[in-house]
LOVOSE-217107 format. One line per 8 residues: their letters; for each residue x negated, y, z of C-alpha. Coordinates in steps of 0.5 Angstrom, whole numbers, always signed. Layout:
N
A> X/Y/Z; ...
This chain:
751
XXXXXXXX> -238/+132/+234; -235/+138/+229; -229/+133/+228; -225/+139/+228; -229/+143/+223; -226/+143/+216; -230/+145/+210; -225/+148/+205
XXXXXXXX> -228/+146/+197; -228/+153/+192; -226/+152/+185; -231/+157/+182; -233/+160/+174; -239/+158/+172; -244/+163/+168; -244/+159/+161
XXXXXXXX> -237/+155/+161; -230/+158/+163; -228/+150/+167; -228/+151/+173; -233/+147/+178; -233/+144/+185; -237/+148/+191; -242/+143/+195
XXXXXXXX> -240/+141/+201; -243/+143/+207; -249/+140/+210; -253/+139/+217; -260/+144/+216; -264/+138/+220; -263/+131/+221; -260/+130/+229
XXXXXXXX> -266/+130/+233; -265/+130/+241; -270/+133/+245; -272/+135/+252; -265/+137/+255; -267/+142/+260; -272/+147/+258; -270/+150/+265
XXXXXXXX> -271/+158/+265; -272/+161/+271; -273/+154/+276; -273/+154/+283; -274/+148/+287; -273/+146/+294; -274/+140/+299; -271/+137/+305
XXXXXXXX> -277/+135/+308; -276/+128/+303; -272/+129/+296; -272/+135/+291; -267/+139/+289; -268/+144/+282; -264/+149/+280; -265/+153/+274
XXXXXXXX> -262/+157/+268; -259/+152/+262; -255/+155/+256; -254/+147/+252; -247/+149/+252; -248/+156/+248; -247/+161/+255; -252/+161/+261
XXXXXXXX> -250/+156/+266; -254/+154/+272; -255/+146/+272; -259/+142/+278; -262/+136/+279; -265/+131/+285; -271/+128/+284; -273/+122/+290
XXXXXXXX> -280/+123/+294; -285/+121/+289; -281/+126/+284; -278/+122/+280; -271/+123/+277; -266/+122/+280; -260/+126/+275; -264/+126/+268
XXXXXXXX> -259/+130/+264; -258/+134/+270; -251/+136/+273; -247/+142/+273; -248/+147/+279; -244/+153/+277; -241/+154/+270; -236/+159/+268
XXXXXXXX> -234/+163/+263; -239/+169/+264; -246/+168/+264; -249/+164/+271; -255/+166/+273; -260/+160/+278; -262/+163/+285; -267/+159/+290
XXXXXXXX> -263/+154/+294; -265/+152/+301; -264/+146/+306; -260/+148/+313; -261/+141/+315; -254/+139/+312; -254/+142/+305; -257/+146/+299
XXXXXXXX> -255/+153/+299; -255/+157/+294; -253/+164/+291; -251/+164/+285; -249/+171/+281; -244/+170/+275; -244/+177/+270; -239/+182/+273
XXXXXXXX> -236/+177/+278; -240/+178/+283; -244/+172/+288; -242/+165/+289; -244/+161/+295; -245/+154/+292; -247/+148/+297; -250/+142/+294
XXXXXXXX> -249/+136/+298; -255/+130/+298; -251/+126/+293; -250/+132/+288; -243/+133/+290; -242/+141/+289; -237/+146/+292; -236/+152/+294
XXXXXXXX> -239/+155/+300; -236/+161/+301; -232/+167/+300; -235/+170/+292; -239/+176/+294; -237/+182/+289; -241/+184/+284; -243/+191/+287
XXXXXXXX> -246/+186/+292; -253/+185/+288; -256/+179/+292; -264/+179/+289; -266/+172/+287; -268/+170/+294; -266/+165/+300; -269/+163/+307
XXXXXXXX> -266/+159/+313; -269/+159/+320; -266/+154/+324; -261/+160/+326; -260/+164/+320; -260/+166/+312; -264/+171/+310; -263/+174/+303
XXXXXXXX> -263/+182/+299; -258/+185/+298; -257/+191/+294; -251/+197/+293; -250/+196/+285; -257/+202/+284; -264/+199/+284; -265/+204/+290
XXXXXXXX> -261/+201/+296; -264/+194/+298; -263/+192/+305; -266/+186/+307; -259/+182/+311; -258/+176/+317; -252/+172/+315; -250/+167/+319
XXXXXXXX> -248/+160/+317; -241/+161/+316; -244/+167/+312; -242/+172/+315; -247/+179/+315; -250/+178/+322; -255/+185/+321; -258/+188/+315
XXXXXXXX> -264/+193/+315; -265/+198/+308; -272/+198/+305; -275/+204/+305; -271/+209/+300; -274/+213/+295; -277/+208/+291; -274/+203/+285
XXXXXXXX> -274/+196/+288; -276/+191/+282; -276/+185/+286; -276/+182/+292; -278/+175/+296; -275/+173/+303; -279/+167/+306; -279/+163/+313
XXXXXXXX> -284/+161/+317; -285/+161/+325; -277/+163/+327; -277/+169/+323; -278/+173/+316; -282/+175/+312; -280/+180/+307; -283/+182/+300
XXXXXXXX> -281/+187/+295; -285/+190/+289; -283/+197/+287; -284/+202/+283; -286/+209/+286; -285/+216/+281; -288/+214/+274; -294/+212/+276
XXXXXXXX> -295/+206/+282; -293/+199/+282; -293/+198/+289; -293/+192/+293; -290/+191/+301; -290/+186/+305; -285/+187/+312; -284/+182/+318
XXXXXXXX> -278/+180/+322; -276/+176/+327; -270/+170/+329; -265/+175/+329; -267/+181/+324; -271/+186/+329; -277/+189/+325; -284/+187/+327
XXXXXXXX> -287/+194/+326; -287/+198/+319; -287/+196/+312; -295/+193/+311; -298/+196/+303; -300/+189/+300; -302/+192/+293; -302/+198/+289
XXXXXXXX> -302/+199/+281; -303/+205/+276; -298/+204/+271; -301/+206/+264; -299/+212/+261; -296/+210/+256; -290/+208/+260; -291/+216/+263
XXXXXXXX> -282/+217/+265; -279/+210/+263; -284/+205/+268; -279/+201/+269; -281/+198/+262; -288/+196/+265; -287/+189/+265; -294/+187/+268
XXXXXXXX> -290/+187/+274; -294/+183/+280; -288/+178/+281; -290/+176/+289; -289/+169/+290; -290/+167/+298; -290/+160/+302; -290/+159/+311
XXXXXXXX> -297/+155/+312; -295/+153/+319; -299/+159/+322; -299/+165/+318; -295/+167/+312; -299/+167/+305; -296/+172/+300; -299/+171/+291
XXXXXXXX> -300/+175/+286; -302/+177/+279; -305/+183/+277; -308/+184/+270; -315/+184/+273; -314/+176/+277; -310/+173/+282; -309/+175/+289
XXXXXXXX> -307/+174/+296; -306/+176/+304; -305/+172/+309; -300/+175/+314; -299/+174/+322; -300/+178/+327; -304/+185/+325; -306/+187/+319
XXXXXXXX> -306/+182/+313; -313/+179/+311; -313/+180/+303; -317/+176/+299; -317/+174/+291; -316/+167/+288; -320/+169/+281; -323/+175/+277
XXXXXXXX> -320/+173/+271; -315/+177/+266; -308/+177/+265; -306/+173/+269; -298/+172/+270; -291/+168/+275; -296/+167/+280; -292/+161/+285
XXXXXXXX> -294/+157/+292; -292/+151/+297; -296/+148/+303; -296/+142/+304; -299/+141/+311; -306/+141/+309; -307/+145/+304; -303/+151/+298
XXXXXXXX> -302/+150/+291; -303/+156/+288; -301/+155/+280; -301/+162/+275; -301/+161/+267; -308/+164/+265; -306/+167/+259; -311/+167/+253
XXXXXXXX> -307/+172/+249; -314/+176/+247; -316/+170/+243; -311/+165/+241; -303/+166/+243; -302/+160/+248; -303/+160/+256; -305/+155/+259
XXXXXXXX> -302/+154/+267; -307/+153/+272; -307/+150/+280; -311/+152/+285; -312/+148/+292; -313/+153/+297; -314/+153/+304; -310/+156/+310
XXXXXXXX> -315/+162/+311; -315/+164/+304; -321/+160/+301; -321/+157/+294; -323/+150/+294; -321/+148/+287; -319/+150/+281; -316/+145/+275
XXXXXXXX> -312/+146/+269; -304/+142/+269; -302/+140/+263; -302/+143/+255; -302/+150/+252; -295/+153/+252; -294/+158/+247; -292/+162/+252
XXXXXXXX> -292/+164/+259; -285/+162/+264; -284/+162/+271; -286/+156/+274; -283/+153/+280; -286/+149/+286; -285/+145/+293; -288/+141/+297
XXXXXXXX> -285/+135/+301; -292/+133/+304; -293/+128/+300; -293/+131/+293; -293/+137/+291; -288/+137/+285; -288/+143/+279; -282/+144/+274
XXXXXXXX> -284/+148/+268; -284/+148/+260; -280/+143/+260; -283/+139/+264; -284/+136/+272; -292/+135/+274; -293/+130/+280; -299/+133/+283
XXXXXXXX> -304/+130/+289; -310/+134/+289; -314/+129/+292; -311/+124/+288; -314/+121/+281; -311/+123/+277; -309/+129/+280; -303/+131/+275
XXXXXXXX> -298/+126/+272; -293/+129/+267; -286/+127/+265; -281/+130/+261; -276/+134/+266; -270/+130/+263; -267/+125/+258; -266/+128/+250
XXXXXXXX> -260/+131/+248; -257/+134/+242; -259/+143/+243; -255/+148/+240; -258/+152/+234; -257/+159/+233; -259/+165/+229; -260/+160/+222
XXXXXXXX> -263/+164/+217; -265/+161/+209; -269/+164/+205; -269/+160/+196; -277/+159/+194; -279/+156/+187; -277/+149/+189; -274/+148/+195
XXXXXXXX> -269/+153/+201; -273/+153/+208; -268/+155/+213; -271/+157/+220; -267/+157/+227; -267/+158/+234; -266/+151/+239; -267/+152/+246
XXXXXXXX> -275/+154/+248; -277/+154/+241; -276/+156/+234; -276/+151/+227; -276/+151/+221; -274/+145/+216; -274/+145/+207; -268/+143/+204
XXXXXXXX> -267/+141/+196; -263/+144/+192; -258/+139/+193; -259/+141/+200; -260/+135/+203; -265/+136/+209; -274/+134/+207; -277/+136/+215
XXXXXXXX> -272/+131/+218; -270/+135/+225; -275/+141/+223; -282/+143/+223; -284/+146/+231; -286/+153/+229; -287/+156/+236; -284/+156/+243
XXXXXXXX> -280/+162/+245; -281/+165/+252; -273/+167/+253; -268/+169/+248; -269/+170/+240; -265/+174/+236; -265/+176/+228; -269/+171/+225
XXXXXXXX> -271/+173/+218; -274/+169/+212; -277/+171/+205; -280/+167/+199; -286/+170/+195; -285/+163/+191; -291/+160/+195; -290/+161/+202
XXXXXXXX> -285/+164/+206; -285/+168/+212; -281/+168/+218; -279/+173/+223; -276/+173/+229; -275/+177/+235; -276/+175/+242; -275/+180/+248
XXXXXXXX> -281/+179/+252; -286/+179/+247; -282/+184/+241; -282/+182/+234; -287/+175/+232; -288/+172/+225; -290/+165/+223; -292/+163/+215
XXXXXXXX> -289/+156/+213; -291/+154/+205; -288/+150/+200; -290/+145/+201; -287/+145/+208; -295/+146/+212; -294/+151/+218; -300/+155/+217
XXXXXXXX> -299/+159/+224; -299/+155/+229; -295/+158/+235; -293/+164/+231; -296/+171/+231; -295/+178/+234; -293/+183/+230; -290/+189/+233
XXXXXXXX> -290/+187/+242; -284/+191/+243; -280/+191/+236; -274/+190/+235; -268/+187/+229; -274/+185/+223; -273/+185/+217; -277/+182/+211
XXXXXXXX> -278/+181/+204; -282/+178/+200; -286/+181/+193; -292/+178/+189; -297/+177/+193; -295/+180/+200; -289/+181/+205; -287/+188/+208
XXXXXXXX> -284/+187/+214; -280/+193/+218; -277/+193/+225; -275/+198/+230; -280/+200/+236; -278/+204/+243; -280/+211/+242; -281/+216/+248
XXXXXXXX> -274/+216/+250; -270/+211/+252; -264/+212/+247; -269/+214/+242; -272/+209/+236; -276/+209/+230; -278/+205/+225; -285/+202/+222
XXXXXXXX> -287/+197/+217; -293/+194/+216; -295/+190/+209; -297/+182/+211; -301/+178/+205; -299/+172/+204; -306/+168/+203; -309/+169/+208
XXXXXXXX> -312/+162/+211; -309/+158/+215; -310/+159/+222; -313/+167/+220; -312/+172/+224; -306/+176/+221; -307/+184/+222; -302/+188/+223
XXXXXXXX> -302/+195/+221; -296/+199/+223; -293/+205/+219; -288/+209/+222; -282/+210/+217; -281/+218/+218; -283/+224/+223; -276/+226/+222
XXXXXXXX> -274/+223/+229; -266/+222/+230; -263/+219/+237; -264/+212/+233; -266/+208/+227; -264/+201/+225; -266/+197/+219; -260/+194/+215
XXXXXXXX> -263/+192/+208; -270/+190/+206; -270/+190/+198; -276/+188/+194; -276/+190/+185; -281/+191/+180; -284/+198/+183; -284/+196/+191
XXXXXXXX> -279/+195/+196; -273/+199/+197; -271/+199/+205; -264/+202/+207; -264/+204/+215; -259/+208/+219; -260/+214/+223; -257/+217/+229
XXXXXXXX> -257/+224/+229; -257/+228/+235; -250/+230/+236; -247/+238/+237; -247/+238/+245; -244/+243/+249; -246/+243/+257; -247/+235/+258
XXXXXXXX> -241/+233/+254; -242/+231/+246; -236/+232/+241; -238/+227/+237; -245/+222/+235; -246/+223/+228; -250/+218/+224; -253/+218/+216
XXXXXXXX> -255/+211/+212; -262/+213/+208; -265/+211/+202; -273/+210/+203; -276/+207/+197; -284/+205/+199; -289/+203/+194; -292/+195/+194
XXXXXXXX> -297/+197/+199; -292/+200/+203; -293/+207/+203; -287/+211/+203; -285/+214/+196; -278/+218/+197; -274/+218/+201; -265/+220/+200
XXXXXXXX> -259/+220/+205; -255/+215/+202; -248/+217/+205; -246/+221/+212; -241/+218/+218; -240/+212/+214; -243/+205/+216; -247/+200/+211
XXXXXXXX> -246/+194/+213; -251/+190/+208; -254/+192/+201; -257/+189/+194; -261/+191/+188; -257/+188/+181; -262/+191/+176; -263/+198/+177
XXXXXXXX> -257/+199/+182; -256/+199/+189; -249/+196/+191; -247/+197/+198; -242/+195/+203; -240/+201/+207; -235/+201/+212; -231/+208/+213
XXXXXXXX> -227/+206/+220; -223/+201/+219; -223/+201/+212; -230/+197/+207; -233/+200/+201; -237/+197/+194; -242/+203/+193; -246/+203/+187
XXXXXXXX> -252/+208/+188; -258/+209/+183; -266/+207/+186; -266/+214/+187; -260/+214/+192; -255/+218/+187; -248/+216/+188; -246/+213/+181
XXXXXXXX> -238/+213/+180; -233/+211/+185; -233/+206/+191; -229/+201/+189; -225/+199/+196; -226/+192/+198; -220/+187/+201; -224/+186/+208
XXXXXXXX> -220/+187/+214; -222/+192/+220; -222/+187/+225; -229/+183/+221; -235/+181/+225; -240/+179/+220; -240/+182/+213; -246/+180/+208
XXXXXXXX> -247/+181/+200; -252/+177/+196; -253/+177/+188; -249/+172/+185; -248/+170/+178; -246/+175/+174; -245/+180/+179; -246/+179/+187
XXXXXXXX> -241/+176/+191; -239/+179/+198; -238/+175/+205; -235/+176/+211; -232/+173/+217; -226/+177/+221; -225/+176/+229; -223/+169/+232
XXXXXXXX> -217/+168/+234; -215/+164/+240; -213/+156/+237; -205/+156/+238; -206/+149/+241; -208/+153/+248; -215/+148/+247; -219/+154/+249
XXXXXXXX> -222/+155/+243; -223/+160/+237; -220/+159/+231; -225/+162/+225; -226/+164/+217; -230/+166/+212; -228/+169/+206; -232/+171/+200
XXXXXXXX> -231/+177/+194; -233/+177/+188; -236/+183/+185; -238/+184/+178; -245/+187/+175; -241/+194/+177; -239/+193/+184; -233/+192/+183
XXXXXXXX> -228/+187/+186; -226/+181/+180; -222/+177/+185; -218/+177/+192; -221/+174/+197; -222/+167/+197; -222/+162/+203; -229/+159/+204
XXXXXXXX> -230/+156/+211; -224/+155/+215; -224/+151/+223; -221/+151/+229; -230/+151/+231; -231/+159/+228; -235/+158/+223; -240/+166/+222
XXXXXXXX> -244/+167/+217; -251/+168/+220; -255/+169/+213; -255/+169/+206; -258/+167/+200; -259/+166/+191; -263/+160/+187; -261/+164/+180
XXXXXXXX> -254/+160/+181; -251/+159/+187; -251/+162/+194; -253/+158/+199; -249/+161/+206; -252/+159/+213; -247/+159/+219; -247/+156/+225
XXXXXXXX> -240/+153/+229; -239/+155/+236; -233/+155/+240; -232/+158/+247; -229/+154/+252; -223/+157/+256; -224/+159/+264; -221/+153/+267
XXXXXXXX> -225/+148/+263; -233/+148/+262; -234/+141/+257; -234/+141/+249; -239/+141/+242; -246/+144/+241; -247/+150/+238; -250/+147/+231
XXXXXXXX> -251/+149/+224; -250/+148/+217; -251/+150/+210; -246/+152/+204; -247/+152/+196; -243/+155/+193; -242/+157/+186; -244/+162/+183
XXXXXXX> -238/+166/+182; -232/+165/+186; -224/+166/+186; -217/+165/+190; -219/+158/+194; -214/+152/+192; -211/+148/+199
C-alpha cells in the first residue's frame, strides 16, 4: 500500500553509554481495520421512476471528490464502493442530479474552476455534459427538470445576486429572473411539479431576520405573481454585525405531490410546513419539539416522508433521526424514530420511486415502507475499505502511548506499548465527527488522557480515554461551541485546555482556558468554566504551546496587533508572542512578551528554561527565556530551511531535539507525487545546536510530522504519508499514519 516509503534508521547516543544505538522503526498507529466506505457528506439521491442514483461528497482519497452509486428498485446496491463521478485535483463539491428521461444530470462545482455539467448514464457511464461554466458562476446546490427545461440558481460570484435561470437541454441560459436584491441569499431550492417551478430561498435581512420565501414559475420561467414570505426568524443578538455565522439556519427542503408543492423546514421551536398551489400558501407545523435540524421530504404517490434529526443536545450529545408519514394537505399521520443515535446531525437525502422510499444517511441507506412491518430496514451504504487517517497526535502515559486520529466521520484513538506495537487492534471509536476536524491534541496526567479536537460545526470537543484503554465519554463532550485550534496539557489531577474563540469582529480572537478534572466519573457531566486570557485585545490571538511544571502551566500565544493605518491602507501587520503563566487552577499569574515581528513556532520547558524555536523571516532560532519571559543569552540559529512547513521541539535526553519537514517537491520520475523529508536537530540543556541536521523520514509518500512526544528516553514522532495525485490522473494510496521512536539524542544520519 506505502511500497514507496522508506524509513531512514538513526544512529544515535544513548544518555549512559557513548556506543551508538539503532532508532525503531516505524509502526502502524492501529492494526488495518476497513470500514464503511461511504460516509457520504452531503447526499443527494434521485429516481428515475424505478432505480436510484446517490451522489455525495467523499474525501477516501485525502481531497473532496464527488462519488455516486445505483441502487435497483428495492434499494439494494448495485455499486457497493461507488464509483467516481467527478474528481479533479481541486476540491469537488456533490450537487442534487435529476432524470430528463435519458440520463442523470448534475452540476458539479470544482474549487476556482467553476461548474461541470456531468451526465450519468443508467449503466454508471459518466461524461461531460457540457461547457464548464466559470467559476464566478456560483450555481446553489439545486437542480429540476420539467419535461422541457432545467432549472437552477445561478449567482455572480456575491451572495447578493441569485437569479433563478431555465436552461435548455443543451444547456444553454434560455431566461433568468434576479431574486429580490437587498438581502444576503443563503440557500436556495428549485423543484418541479405540475409543468412548472417552485423556487425557495432562505436569506438573511440587515442583522436580525432570517427569512424564508417561497416563488412560483411556469414552464417557460414567467413568475406566477410576487415572492410569497414562508417564514421569519430573530436572529439572536449575539450575531448583532456577523449574521452570517447564525448557523440555525431553516435549510428548506421541498417535493411536487402531484397536486400541490410542500415545502419543510427547521426552526428551533419544531418542524414546519406550507403547501403551496394556487393562492396563498397554507402553512402547517409537523412538531413542537426543540432543535430540531436538516429537514428533508419525498412523495410517493400516496403519502410524504418527512425526515429531521431530533436533536437531544440539552440532555445527551447524539441526535436521533426521526420520519414523519404525512398526508397531501399537511396532516401528520405517524411519527417513528429511523435508526441508532448519531453522534452528530448531518444532512439526510430521500426519494421515493413509488414503491420504497429510500434514505441515505450517516453511513447508512434505510429501505422505508411506512405501512410495512418492519417499517425501516437498514444496511450499510457500501462495501468496507481502508480510510485515510489524519491529524494523528500522541501523547506518552505511565505505561503506554495513546494515539488519536481522525478517519472519515469519526475519531479513535488506540494505546501502543512502548515497543510500539498496537493494544486496541484498529482503535477505539471515540466519537462521530459532523464535518471536518483539525488539530487534534492529547496529554497524559499518568492515569487518564485527554483528547481534544476541533470540529467546524460544533467548535472545540474533548473525550477522556484511561490507561487502561476504557473511553469514559462516550461521543465526546463540548468544550467551547465555536473555538477554534485547542491545545492541552496535563498536570496532577486536572487538565488545562486553551483555544481561541471569534470575538466581536471578524478579524478578531481571544483566547480562554478552562480547567478539566480528571476524576470525574464516567459518563459525568464535565463542566466547563471558560476564562478569557486577556482584555488586552489585539486583531487575533492563537495558542502555540501549553506547558505544565511544578508551579502550574505556562501558555505561549501569539498576538496580532493593530497595525498603523493611514486611510484604509495598512503599512504593515505587527505581532508579538507572549509569555502567560497561570496558576494550577488556571488563573493568570503574569504575563510577559517574549518577542515582537518574530513568529514561535513550538516551545518546551528544560527545568527552568523555556526554549523556543522562533522564526525571523526566512531564518529559525533556538530562544532560551527564563519562566518569567526574560531573554537569556544569545539565540543560537538553527539549520532549518526558510522553505519548512512543520517545525516541532520536544525534551530529548539530555536536552531537546527539534523536527521539522520542508516543503515537498515534485518526484523527478513525473508520477505526480511529492518527494518529502523529516529531519531532526539535537540541542543541548542550553539550547544550542550539538549536531547538523539528521535525516529521519525520507519517501517519495511525504511523510509530515503531525505531533511529538517524550517517555524519559526516547521521542516518539507521529506522522502521516500522503501523496497528491497529479491532474490528469486520480488513483493512488490512502492517507495513513504512523509512529517513529527515536533515541533520545541524535546526530548526522547514516545511508
Amino acid at each position: 500500500m506505502l511500497t514507496r516509503f522508506l524509513a531512514l534508521l538513526l544512529l544515535v547516543f544513548t544518555a549512559s553509554a557513548q556506543t551508538p544505538s539503532v532508532s525503531h522503526a516505524r509502526q502502524p498507529i492501529a492494526e488495518p481495520v476497513k470500514r464503511p466506505g461511504v460516509v457520504a457528506f452531503e447526499p443527494y439521491i434521485t429516481t428515475n421512476g424505478d432505480e436510484f442514483l446517490a451522489v455525495w461528497n467523499d474525501d477516501r482519497y485525502g481531497n473532496t471528490d464527488i462519488y455516486g452509486a445505483r441502487l435497483d428498485a428495492e434499494g439494494e446496491l448495485i455499486d457497493r464502493s461507488g464509483f467516481p463521478v467527478h474528481a479533479t485535483w481541486r476540491p469537488d463539491y456533490a450537487s442534487p442530479a435529476v432524470w430528463d428521461g435519458q440520463r442523470y444530470l448534475t452540476l458539479a462545482p470544482s474549487e476556482h474552476m467553476g461548474t461541470f455539467p456531468l451526465a450519468v448514464e443508467e449503466d454508471g457511464h459518466t461524461e461531460r455534459a457540457g461547457e464548464l461554466f466559470p467559476a464566478h458562476l456560483g450555481f446553489h446546490r439545486s437542480l429540476a427538470w420539467n419535461g422541457q427545461r432545467y432549472a437552477a440558481v445561478m449567482g455572480d460570484g456575491t451572495a447578493n445576486t441569485i437569479s433563478f435561470v431555465l436552461l435548455s437541454h443543451q444547456l444553454r441560459v434560455e431566461t433568468s429572473t434576479p431574486l429580490p436584491a437587498g438581502d444576503h441569499i443563503r440557500l436556495a431550492r428549485v423543484a418541479a411539479g405540475g409543468g412548472g417551478f417552485l423556487l425557495v430561498w432562505e436569506s438573511i435581512r440587515g442583522d436580525s431576520e432570517d427569512l424564508l420565501y417561497a416563488w412560483r414559475f411556469s414552464a417557460s420561467g414567467e413568475s406566477l405573481g410576487a415572492p410569497q414570505l414562508l417564514a421569519s426568524l430573530p436572529i439572536p443578538e449575539q450575531f448583532d454585525g456577523f449574521p452570517e455565522r447564525y448557523l440555525e439556519a431553516m435549510k428548506p427542503a421541498v417535493s411536487w405531490n402531484g397536486n400541490a408543492f410542500v415545502v419543510v423546514w427547521t426552526t428551533p421551536g419544531g418542524v414546519h410546513g406550507a403547501r403551496i398551489a394556487e393562492g396563498a400558501p397554507e402553512t402547517f407545523r409537523l412538531t413542537t419539539e426543540s432543535n430540531p435540524t436538516d429537514a428533508a421530504i419525498a412523495w410517493d404517490g400516496v403519502s410524504h416522508l418527512v425526515l429531521w434529526n431530533r436533536d437531544m443536545r440539552l440532555d445527551t450529545d447524539p441526535v436521533q433521526p426521526y420520519a414523519a408519514v404525512v398526508s397531501g394537505t399537511g396532516q401528520v399521520l405517524d411519527t417513528f424514530a429511523v435508526g441508532p443515535e448519531q453522534d452528530w446531525h448531518r444532512p439526510m437525502a430521500v426519494a421515493s420511486n413509488g414503491r420504497i422510499f429510500l434514505l441515505l444517511a450517516y453511513g447508512e441507506k434505510f429501505v422505508i415502507r411506512p405501512s410495512s412491518t418492519p417499517r425501516v430496514k437498514e444496511e450499510l451504504f457500501s462495501s468496507e475499505i481502508y480510510l485515510p487517517q489524519r491529524n494523528v497526535a500522541i501523547a506518552v502515559g505511565t505505561s503506554n502511548v495513546l494515539a488519536a486520529w481522525h478517519e472519515t466521520g469519526a475519531v479513535y484513538a488506540g494505546r501502543l506499548s512502548r515497543g510500539g506495537s498496537p493494544l486496541d487492534g484498529g482503535g477505539i471509536r471515540v466519537a462521530g465527527v459532523g464535518s471536518w476536524l483539525d488539530s487534534m491534541r492529547i496529554a497524559s496526567n499518568g492515569d487518564t488522557y485527554l483528547l481534544v479536537w476541533e470540529e467546524a460545526d460544533r467548535g472545540v470537543r474533548g473525550a477522556r480515554v484511561t490507561e487502561a484503554g476504557e473511553l469514559l465519554d462516550a461521543h465526546g463532550f463540548d468544550i467551547a461551541p465555536g473555538g477554534r485550534t485547542p491545545i492541552v496539557a496535563a498536570r496532577g489531577d486536572s487538565f488545562l485546555v486553551a483555544w481561541r474563540q471569534q470575538a466581536s469582529h471578524p478579524l478578531v480572537t481571544r483566547i480562554f482556558t478552562s480547567v478539566i478534572p480528571a476524576a470525574i466519573p464516567a459518563g459525568g457531566a464535565v463542566e466547563i468554566d471558560p476564562k478569557g486570557l486577556t482584555a488586552d485585545i489585539g486583531l487575533s490571538q492563537q495558542p502555540i504551546a501549553l506547558l505544565a511544571d511544578s508551579g502550574g502551566f505556562r501558555l505561549v500565544w501569539h498576538q496580532q496587533l493593530s497595525p498603523p493605518c493611514y486611510g484604509r491602507f495598512c503599512t504593515y501587520l505587527p505581532f508579538e508572542e507572549r509569555l502567560t503563566t497561570l496558576g494550577a487552577d488556571g488563573a493568570v499569574a503574569e504575563e510577559k512578551t517574549l518577542v515582537r515581528n518574530q513568529a514561535v513556532d513550538d516551545a518546551v520547558l528544560l527545568d527552568d528554561t523555556l526554549v523556543a524555536v522562533v522564526r525571523n523571516g526566512p531564518s529559525f532560532f533556538s530562544h532560551r527565556f527564563n519562566l518569567a519571559g526574560e531573554a537569556l543569552g544569545t539565540p543560537s540559529e538553527l539549520a532549518i530551511p526558510g522553505n519548512a512547513i512543520e517545525v516541532r521541539i520536544v525534551k530529548s535526553a539530555g536536552g531537546a531535539t527539534v523536527l521539522y519537514t520542508p516543503q515537498a517537491t515534485p518526484s523527478p520520475t513525473g508520477s505526480g507525487r511529492l518527494e518529502g523529508e523529516t529531519r531532526a536537530i539535537f540541542l543541548d540543556g542550553e539550547g544550542t545546536p550539538k549536531a547538523s541536521p539528521a535525516l529521519v523520514l525520507s519517501g517519495s509518500d511525504t511523510p509530515r510530522i503531525s505531533d511529538v512526544a517524550f517517555d524519559g528516553a526516547h521521542v516518539w514522532l507521529a506522522y502521516s504519508t500522503r501523496w497528491y495525485p497529479s491532474p490528469q490522473t486520480h488513483t493512488g494510496t490512502v492517507e495513513r499514519a504512523y509512529v517513529a521512536k527515536l533515541a533520545g539524542r541524535v546526530r548526522a544520519a547514516r545511508r
